[in-house]
N, C-alpha and C positions, 0 to 999 in steps of 0.2 A: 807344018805350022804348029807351033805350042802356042797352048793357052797358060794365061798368066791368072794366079791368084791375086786378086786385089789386095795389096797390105794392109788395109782397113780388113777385110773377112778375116787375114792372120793372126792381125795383132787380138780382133774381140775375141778367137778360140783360146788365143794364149792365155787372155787375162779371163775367160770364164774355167780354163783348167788349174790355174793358179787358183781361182779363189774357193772351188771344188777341191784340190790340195790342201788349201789353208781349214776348208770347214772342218774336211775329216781328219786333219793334224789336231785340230783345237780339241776335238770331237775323244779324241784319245788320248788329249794330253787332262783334258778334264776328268775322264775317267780315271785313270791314272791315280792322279791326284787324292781324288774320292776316295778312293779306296785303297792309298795307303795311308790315309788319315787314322791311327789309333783310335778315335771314336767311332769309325765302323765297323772293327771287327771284334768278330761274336758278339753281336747285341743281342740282346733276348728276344726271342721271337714276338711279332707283334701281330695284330689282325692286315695291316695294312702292306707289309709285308710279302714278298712274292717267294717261291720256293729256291729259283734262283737270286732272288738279292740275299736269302739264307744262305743258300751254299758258297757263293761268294765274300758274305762276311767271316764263311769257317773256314772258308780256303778247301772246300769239297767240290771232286770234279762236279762239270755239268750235270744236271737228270742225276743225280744219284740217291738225292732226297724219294723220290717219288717213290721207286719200287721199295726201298726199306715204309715208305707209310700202307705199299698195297696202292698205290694209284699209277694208272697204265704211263709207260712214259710218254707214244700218242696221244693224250688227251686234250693235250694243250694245258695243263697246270699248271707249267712256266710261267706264265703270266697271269695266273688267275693270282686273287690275294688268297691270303692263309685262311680269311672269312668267308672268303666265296667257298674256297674246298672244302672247309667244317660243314657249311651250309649243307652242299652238295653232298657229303658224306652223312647228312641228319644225324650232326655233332653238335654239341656246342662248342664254342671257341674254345674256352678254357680245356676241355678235356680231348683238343684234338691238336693245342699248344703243349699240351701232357707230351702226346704221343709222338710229337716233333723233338720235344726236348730228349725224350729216350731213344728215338733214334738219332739226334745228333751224340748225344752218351756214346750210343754203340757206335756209328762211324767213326770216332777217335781214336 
């Protein structure tokens, strides 16, 4: 005896993998886009700013900022802003943008 799929249950997984397809095509066609925009690469570093949307605007691998500043590349600093890690480093901003900008100097 076979059991039958109802084509009502077929057709909703079709159209919920379709539209799961469509999110993450849109989802990378927007990245994409971003960031071959001329006005995103090499901006000057900013407070708001992530370590990776840096390295991304220099075209430097992933985590590669971190160990040139001395920050573990476990820490999660990825995602932290440039402010937060000055914070956390008892920097101020300006002289821990210093420190970014001499190490983007020297990864070149």
């Amino acid at each position: 005896m076979s059991r039958r799929i109802p084509r009502k249950l077929l057709l909703t997984v079709l159209v919920l993998a379709l539209l799961g397809a469509a999110f993450f095509a849109l989802k990378s066609v927007r990245r994409a886009v971003y960031w071959a925009d001329p006005a995103h690469a090499r901006q000057a570093p900013e407070g708001w700013m992530t370590l990776g949307y840096v390295e991304r605007s220099y075209r430097l691998p992933p985590h590669s900022l971190g160990p040139l500043l001395g920050i573990a590349s476990g820490s999660g600093a990825g995602r932290r802003s440039l402010a937060d890690l000055a914070e956390a480093r008892g920097q101020s901003l300006d002289d821990f943008l210093a420190d970014l900008t001499a190490a983007l100097d020297s990864a070149r």
